[in-house]
C-alpha positions as CSV (number, residue, x, y, z in Angstrom):
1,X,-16.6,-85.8,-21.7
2,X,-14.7,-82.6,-21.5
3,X,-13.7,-81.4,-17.8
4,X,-15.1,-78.1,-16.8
5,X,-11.9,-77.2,-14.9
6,X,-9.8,-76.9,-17.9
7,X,-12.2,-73.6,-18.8
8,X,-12.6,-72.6,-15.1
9,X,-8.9,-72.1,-14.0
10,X,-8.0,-70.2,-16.8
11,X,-11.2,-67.8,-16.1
12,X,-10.6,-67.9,-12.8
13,X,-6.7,-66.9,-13.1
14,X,-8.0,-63.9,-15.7
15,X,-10.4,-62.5,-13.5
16,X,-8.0,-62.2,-10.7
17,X,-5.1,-60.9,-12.7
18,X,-7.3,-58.2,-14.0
19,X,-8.6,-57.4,-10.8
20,X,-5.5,-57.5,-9.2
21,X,-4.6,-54.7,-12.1
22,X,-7.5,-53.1,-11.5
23,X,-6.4,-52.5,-8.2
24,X,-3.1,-51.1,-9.0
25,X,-4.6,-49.1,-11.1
26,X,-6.6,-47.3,-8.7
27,X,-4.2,-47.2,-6.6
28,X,-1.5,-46.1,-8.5
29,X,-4.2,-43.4,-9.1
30,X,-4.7,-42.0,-5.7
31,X,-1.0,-41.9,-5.6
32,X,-0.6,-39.7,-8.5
33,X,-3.6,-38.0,-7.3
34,X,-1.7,-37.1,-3.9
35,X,1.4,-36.1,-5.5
36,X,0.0,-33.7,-7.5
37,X,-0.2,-30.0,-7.9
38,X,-2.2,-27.8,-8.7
39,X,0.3,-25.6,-9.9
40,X,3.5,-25.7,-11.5
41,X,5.6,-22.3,-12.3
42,X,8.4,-24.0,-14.6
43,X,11.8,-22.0,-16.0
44,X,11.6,-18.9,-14.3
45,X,14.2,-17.0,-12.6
46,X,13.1,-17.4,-8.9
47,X,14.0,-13.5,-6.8
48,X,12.9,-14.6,-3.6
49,X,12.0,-10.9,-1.7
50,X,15.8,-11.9,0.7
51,X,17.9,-9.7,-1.6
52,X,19.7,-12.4,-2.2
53,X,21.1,-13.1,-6.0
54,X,18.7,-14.8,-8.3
55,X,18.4,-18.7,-9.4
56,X,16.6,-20.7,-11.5
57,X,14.0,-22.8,-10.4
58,X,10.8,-24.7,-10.7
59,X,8.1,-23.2,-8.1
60,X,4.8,-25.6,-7.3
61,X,1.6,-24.8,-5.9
62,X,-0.5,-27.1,-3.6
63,X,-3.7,-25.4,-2.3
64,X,-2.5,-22.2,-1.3
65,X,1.1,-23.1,-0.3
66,X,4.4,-23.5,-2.2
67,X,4.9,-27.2,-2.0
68,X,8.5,-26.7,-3.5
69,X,11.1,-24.5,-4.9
70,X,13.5,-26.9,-7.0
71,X,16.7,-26.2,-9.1
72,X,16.3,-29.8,-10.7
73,X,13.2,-29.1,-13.3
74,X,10.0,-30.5,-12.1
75,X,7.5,-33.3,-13.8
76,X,4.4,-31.6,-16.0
77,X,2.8,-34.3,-15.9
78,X,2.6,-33.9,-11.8
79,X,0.7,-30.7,-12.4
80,X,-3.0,-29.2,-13.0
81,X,-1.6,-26.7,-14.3
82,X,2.0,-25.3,-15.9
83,X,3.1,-21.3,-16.3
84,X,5.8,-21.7,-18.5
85,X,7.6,-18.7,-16.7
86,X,10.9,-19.3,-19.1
87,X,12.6,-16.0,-19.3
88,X,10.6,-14.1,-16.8
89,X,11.2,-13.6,-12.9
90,X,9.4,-15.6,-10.5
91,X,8.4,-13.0,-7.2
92,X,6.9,-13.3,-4.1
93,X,3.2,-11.0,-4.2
94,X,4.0,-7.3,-3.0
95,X,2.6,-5.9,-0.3
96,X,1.5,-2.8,-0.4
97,X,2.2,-0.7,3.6
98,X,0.5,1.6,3.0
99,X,-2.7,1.8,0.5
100,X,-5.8,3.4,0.8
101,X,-8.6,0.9,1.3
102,X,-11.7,3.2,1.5
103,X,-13.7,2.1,-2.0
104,X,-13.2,-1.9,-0.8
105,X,-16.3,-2.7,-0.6
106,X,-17.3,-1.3,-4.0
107,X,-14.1,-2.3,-5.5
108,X,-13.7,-6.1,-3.4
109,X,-11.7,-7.5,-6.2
110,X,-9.0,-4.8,-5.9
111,X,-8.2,-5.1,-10.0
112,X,-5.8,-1.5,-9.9
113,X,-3.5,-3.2,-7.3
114,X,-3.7,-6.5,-8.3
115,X,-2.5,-5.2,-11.9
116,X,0.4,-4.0,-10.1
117,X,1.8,-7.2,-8.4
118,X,0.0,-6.6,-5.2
119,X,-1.4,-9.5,-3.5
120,X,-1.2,-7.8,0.3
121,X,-2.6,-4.3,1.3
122,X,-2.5,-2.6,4.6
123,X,-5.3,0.2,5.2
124,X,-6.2,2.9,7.2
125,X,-3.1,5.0,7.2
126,X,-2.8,8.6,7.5
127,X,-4.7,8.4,10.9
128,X,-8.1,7.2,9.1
129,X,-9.3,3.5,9.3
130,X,-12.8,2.2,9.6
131,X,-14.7,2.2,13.0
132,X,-15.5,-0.2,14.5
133,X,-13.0,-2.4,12.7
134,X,-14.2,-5.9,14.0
135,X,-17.2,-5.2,12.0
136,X,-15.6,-3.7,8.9
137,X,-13.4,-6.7,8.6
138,X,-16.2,-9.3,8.9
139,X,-17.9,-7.7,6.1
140,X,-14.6,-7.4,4.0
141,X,-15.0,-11.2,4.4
142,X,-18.1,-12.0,4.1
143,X,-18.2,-10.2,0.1
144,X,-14.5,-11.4,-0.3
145,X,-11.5,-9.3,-1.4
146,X,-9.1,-10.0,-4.2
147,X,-6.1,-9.4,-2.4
148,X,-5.3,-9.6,1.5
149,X,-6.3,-6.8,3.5
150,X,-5.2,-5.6,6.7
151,X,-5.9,-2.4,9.1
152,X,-4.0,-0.2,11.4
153,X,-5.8,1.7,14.0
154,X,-6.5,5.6,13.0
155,X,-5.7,7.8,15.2
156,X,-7.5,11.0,13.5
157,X,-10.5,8.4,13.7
158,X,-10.5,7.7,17.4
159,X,-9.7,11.2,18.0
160,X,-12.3,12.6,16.4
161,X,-15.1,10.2,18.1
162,X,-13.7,11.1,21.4
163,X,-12.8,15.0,21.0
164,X,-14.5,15.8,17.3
165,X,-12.6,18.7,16.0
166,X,-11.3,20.4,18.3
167,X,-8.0,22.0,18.6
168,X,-6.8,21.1,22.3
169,X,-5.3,18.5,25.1
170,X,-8.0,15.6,25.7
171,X,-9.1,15.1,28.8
172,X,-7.5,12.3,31.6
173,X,-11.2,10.2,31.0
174,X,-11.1,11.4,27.6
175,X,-7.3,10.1,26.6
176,X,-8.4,6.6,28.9
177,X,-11.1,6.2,26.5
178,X,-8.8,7.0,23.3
179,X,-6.4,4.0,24.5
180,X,-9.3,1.8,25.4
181,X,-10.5,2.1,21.5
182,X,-6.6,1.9,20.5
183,X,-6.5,-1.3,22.4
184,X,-10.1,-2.6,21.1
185,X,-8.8,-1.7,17.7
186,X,-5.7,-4.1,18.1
187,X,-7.8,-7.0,19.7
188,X,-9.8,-6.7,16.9
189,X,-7.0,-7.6,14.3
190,X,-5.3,-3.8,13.7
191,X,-1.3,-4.8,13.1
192,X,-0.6,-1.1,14.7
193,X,-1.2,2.9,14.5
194,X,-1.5,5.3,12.0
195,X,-1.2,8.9,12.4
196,X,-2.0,11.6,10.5
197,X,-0.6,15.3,11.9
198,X,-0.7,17.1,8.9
199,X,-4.7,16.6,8.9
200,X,-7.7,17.3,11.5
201,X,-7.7,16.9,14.3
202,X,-4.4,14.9,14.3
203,X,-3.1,18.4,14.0
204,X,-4.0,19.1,17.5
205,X,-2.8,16.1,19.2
206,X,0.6,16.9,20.9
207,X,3.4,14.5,22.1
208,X,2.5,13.3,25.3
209,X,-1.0,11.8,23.8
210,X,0.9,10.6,20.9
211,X,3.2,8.7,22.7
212,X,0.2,8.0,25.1
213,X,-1.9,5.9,22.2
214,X,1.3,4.5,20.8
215,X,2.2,2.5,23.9
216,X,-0.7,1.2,24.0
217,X,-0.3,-0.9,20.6
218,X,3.5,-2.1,21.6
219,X,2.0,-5.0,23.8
220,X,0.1,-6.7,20.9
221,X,3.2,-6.4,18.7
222,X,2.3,-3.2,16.8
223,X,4.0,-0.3,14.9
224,X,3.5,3.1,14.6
225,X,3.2,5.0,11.2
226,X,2.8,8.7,10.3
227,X,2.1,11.1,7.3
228,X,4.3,13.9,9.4
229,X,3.2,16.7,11.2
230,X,5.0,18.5,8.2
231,X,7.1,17.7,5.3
232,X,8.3,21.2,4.1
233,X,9.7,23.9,6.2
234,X,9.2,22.2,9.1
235,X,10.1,18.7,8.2
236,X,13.3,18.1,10.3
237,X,11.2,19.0,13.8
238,X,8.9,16.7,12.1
239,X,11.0,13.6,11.8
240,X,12.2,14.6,15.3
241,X,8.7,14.3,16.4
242,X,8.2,10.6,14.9
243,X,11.1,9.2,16.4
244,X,10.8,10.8,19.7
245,X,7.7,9.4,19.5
246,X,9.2,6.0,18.7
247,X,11.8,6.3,21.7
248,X,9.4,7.2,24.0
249,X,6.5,4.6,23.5
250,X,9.4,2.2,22.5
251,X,7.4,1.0,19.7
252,X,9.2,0.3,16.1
253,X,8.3,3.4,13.3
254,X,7.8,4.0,9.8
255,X,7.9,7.8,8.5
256,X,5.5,7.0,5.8
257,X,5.1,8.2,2.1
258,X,8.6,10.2,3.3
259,X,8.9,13.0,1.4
260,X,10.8,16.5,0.8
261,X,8.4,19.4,-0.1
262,X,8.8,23.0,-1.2
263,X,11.3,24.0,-3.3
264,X,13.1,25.9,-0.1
265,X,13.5,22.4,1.6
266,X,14.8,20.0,-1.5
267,X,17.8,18.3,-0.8
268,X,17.0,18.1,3.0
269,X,16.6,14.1,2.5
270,X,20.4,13.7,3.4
271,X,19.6,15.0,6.7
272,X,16.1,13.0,7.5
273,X,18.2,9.7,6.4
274,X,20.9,10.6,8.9
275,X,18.5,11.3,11.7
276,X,16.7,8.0,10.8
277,X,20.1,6.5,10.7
278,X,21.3,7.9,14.4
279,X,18.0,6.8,15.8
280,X,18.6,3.5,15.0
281,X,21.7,3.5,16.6
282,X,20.7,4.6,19.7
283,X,18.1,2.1,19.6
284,X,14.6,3.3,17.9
285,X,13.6,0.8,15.5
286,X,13.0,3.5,12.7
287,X,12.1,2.7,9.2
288,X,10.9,4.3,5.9
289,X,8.1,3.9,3.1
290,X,8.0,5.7,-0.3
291,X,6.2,6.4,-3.5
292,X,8.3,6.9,-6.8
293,X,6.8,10.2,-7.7
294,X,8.2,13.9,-7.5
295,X,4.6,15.1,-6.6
296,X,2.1,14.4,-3.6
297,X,-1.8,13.6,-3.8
298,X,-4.3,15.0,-1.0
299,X,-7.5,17.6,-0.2
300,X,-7.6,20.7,-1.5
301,X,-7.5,21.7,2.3
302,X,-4.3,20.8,2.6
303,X,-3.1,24.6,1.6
304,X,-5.0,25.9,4.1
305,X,-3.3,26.3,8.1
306,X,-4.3,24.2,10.2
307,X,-5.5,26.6,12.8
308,X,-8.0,28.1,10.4
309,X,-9.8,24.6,9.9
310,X,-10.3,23.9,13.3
311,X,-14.1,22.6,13.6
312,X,-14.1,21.6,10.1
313,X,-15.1,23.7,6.6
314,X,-18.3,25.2,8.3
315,X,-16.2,27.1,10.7
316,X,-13.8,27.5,8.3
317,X,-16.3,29.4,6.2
318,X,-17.7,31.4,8.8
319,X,-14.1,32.5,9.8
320,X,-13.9,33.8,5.8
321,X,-16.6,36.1,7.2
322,X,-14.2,38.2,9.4
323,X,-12.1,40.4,7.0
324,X,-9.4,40.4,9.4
325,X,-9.2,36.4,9.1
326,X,-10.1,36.1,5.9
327,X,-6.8,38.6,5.3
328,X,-4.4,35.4,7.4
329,X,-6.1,32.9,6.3
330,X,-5.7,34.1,2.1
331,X,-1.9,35.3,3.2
332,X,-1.4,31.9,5.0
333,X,-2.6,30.0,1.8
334,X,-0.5,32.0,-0.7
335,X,2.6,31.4,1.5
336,X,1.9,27.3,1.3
337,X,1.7,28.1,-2.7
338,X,5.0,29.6,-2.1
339,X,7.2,27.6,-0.3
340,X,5.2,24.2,0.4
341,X,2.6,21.9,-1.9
342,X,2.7,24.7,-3.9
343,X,5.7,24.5,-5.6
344,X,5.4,28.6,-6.5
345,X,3.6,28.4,-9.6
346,X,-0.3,27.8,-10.1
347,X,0.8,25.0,-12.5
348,X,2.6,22.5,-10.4
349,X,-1.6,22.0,-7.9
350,X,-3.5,19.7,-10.3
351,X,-6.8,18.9,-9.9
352,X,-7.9,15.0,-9.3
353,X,-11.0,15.3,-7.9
354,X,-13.9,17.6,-8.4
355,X,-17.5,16.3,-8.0
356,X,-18.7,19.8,-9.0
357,X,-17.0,20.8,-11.9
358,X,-15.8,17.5,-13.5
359,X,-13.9,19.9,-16.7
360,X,-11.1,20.9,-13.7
361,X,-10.1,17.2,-13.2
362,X,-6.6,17.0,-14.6
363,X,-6.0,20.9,-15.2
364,X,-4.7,23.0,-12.9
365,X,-5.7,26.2,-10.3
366,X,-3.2,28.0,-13.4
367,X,-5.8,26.9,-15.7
368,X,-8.8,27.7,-13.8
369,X,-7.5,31.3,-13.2
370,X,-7.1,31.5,-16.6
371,X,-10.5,30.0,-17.5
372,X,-12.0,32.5,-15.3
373,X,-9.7,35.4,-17.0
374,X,-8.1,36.1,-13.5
375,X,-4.4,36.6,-13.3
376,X,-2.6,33.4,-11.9
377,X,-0.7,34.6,-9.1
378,X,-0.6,32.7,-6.0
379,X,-2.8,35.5,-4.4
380,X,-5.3,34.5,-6.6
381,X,-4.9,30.9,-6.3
382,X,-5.6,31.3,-2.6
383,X,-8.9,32.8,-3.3
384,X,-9.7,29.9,-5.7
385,X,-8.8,27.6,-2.9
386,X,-11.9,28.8,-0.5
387,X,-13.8,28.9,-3.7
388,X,-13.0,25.0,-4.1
389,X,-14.3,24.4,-0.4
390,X,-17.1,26.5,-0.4
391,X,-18.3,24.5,-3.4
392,X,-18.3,21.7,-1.9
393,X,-13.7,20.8,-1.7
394,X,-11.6,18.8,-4.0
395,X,-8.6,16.7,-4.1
396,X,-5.3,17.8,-5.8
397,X,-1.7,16.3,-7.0
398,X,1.5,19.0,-5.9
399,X,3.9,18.9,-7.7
400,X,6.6,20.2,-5.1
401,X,9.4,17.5,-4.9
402,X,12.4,17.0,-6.1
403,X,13.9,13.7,-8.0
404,X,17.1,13.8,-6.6
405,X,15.6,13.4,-3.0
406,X,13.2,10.9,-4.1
407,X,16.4,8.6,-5.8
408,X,18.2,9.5,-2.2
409,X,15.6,8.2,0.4
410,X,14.6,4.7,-2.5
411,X,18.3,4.0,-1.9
412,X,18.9,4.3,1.8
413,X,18.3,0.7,3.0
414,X,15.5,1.0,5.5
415,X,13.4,2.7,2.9
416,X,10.1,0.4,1.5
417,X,7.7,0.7,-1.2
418,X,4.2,1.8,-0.2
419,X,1.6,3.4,-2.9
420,X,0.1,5.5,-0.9
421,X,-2.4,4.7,-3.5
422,X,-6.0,4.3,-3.7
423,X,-8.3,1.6,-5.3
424,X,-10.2,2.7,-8.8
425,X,-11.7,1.8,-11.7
426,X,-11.0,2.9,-14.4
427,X,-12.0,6.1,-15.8
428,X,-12.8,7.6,-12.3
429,X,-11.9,11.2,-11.8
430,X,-8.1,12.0,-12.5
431,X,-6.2,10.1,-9.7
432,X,-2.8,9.9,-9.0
433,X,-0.5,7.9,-11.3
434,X,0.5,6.2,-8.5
435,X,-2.9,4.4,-7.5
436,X,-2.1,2.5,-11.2
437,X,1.8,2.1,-11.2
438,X,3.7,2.6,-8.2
439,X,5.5,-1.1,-7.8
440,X,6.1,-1.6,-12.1
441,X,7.4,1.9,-11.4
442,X,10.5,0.6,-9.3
443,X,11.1,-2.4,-11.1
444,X,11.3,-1.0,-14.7
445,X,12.4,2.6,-14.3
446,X,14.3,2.8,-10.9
447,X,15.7,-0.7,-11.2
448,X,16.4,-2.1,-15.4
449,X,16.7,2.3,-16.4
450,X,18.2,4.0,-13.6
451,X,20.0,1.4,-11.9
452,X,18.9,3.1,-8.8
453,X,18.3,-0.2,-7.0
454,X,19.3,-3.6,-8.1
455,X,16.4,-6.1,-9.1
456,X,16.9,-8.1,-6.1
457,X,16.8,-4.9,-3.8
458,X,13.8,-3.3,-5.7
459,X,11.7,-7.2,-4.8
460,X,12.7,-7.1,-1.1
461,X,12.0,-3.1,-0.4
462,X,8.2,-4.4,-1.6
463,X,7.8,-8.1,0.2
464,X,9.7,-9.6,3.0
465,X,10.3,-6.1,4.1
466,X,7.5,-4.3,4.3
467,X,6.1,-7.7,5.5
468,X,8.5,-8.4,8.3
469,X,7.3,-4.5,9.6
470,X,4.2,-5.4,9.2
471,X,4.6,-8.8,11.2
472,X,2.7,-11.0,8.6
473,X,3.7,-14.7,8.7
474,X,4.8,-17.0,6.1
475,X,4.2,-13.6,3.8
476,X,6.9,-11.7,1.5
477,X,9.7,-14.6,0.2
478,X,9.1,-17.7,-2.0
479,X,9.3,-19.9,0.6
480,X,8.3,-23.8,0.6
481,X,5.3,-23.4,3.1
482,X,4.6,-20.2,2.8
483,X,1.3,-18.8,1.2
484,X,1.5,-18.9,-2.4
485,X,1.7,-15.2,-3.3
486,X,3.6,-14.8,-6.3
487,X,3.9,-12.5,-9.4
488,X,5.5,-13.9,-12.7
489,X,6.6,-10.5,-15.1
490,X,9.0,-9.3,-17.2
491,X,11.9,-7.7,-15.8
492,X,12.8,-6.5,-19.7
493,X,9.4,-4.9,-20.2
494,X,7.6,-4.2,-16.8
495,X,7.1,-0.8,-16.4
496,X,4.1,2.0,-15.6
497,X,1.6,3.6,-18.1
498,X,0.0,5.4,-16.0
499,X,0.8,9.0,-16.3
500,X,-0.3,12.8,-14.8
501,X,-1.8,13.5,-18.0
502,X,-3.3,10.2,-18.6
503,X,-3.4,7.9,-15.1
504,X,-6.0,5.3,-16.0
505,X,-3.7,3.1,-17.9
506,X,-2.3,0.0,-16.2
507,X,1.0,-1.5,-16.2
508,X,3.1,-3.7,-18.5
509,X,5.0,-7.1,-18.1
510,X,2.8,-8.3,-14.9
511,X,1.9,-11.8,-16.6
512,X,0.7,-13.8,-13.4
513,X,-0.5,-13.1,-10.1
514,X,-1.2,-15.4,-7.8
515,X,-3.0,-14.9,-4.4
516,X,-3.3,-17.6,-2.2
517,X,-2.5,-20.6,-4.8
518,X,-5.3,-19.0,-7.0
519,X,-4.7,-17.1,-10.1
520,X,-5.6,-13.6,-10.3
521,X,-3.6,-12.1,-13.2
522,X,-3.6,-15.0,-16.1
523,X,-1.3,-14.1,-18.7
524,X,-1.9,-10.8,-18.5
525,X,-5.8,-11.3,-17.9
526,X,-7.3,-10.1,-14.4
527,X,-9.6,-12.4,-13.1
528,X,-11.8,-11.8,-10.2
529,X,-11.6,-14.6,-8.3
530,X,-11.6,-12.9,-4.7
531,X,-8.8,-15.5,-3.2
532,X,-7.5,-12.8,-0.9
533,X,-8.0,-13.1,2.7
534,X,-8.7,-10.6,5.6
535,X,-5.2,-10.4,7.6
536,X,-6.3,-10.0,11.5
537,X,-3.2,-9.7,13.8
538,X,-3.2,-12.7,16.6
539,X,-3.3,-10.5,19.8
540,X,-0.8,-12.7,22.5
């Protein structure tokens, strides 16, 4: 009789040894599973956004953190997913300081700065942001943005709700009200305040309310930052102005898209750079952003004086109705073709923007004169200007800058990169080079061509930088812990397409983007995955 046991132990014994295995298995599983990520950059050269020199390393991604930054090459088989980054540079996202945020909602996935290397914008500069923000900002969230956004306070906005256009002092009720909205603003997530003097009704605002609103930001932590009252013949009282300001409200400030215009003024950059430079040292915390172009981008309006635009183009118009102001306003025109945006010669105001004569966009008011067989003097591009606004306005690039004072105020060491750019698709009106290829710009023909800045320098001016101004955390450096924004491109061939003859192009050598451990650029592919987050600034 055989004995069952000899065929039960040895069952038994199997069943547990491969459960027992089984086990290990699954564990050993969950383990891997824990330790892996979902993103390995592998044999790139890592430029952290510190300034400080370059190093090879292995970068990995773990929701939308960097889990590590190793020298010692890291396991594939620990990873979702591997950019083989050999031979490229490994960058922490830029962020853009100053970007023009108006077309968000019909552009959420922000493709034109993306394209760039962008992964952080801040809007409403120039003294324009949306109103009220808390509920702009919950709807920027609720359709989701492809890069992170954030928003100053505008002062021409709260300005004009309170006052409207009109050119004198506010009111003691009316200036409590315009720092109640300045404080709502910051409460509401703004990271500080934007002016912009050189447009209405900013124009009219004098010191005391300036330094009035500003103070009211410096509790929550915020900065101030203004397109200048004027950057041609009156740029040095200008600069004087923003850091007065800055003294007075003791709040940090950034002379934004900073600038020398007018052929009269070129070279004055030595002498905005010193005064920056002496109000630090008495104590202002002053700083600096920049565009790499010789020319500007604004309304048509722009050439006109400020005083004759007070209460908007309808009272501008009816002002062109009185020969004896129509005489100062055409004279004060022709002199700001002279000696300011103008540049002296029809040729150097481009057209961007016109909705109603879309055959302008791109040429010039030279070419328009000619078109219309008028002779192109700057008398005559005055009258072409009214003509623009009382057809409805348009927006214009001036050429008036020099490159020598751009090179100057990119090297001074406060200066950052800002775009001063706009979002758009492609093919829409005839925009400003920069809206396509302000940051490539830097890296491929200020830094590898020129030398202007070295590669290190050129990464920090446009991420721990701007993002230290701005006060963003864990933003700006690869960082272990920090958000995983990150750009992988080509330091050999990155460079901008975009041009003033032919801006809708996008750059070269931007391979990856990453916003928020999620890839936006893939291998050169844009992908709208909307991983960018709504930036609101923790009030204390």
């Amino acid at each position: 009789m055989s004995n069952p046991w000899r065929i039960f132990i040895p069952t038994l014994f199997a069943q547990v040894a491969a459960t027992v295995l089984l086990n290990a298995q699954i564990i050993d599983s969950k383990q891997s599973a824990e330790q892996k990520w979902d993103i390995l950059i592998q044999g790139g050269t890592v430029v952290d956004g510190t300034g400080e020199p370059r190093f090879m390393a292995d970068v990995a991604i773990q929701g939308d953190r960097i889990v590590a930054v190793s020298s010692t090459p890291l396991s594939i088989q620990l990873a979702k997913k591997v950019i083989d980054a050999t031979g490229k540079v490994i960058s922490p996202g830029f962020v853009d300081i100053h970007t023009h945020l108006d077309p968000l909602f019909t552009l959420p996935g922000g493709e034109s700065h993306v394209r760039q290397g962008v992964t952080t914008a801040l809007g409403g500069p120039d003294g324009t942001a949306p109103w009220p923000l808390v509920s702009y900002l919950d709807r920027a969230d609720e359709i989701g943005v492809g890069l992170n956004v954030g928003f100053m306070v505008g002062h021409n906005t709260v300005r004009r709700e309170v006052i409207g256009l009109e050119d004198r002092p506010p009111t003691f009720s009316e200036l409590t009200r315009m720092q109640d909205m300045v404080v709502q603003g910051m409460i509401e997530g703004a990271w500080g305040i934007s002016t912009g003097l050189k447009y209405l009704p900013g124009a009219f605002a004098d010191l005391t309310e300036l330094v009035a609103l500003s103070a009211m930001v410096v509790p929550y932590g915020g900065f101030y930052t203004s397109h200048l009252r004027d950057e041609g013949l009156g740029l040095l009282e200008s600069v004087s102005e923003a850091l007065e300001i800055g003294r007075q409200a003791g709040i940090p400030v950034v002379l934004t898209h900073h600038k020398v215009v007018g052929q009269p003024m070129w070279g004055s950059s030595s002498i905005t750079l010193n005064m920056v430079d002496s109000a630090r040292a008495a104590g202002t915390d002053a700083m600096i952003d920049q565009y790499p172009y010789t020319a500007s981008h604004s309304g048509i309006t722009i050439l006109i004086p400020t005083w004759a635009m007070e209460g908007g183009t309808d009272a501008l118009l009816t002002r062109m109705e009185d020969p004896g102001l129509a005489d100062s306003i055409l004279s004060g025109i022709e002199f700001n073709i002279k000696y300011d945006r103008g540049g002296n010669d029809l040729r150097r105001v481009q057209f961007s923007k016109v909705s109603w004569d879309k055959s302008l966009e791109g040429k010039t008011l030279y070419d328009w004169a000619v078109r219309d067989g008028l002779e192109p003097t700057p008398a005559i591009g005055a009258e072409l200007v009214i003509e623009s606004v009382r057809r409805g306005g348009a927006n214009g690039i001036y050429h008036a800058m020099d490159e020598a004072d751009v090179e100057a105020i990119m090297s001074h060491p406060q200066t950052m990169i800002g775009s001063d750019g706009r979002l758009v698709a492609l093919g829409d009106g005839h925009p400003h080079p920069r809206w396509y290829g302000t940051f490539p710009r830097v890296l491929g023909l200020y830094s590898r061509e020129r030398g202007i800045l070295k590669l290190e320098e050129a990464v920090r001016k446009m991420t721990s930088m701007p993002a230290r101004r701005i006060g963003l955390p864990e933003r700006g450096q690869v960082e272990i812990g920090w958000f995983a924004d990150l750009v992988v491109f080509d330091s050999e061939t990155i460079i901008d397409r975009a041009t003033f003859q032919d801006p809708h192009q996008y750059p070269v050598g931007v391979e990856w983007v990453l916003v928020n451990g999620k890839i936006a650029i893939e291998d050169g592919v844009y992908r709208d995955v909307r991983s960018g987050k709504v930036l609101r600034k923790k009030t204390p």
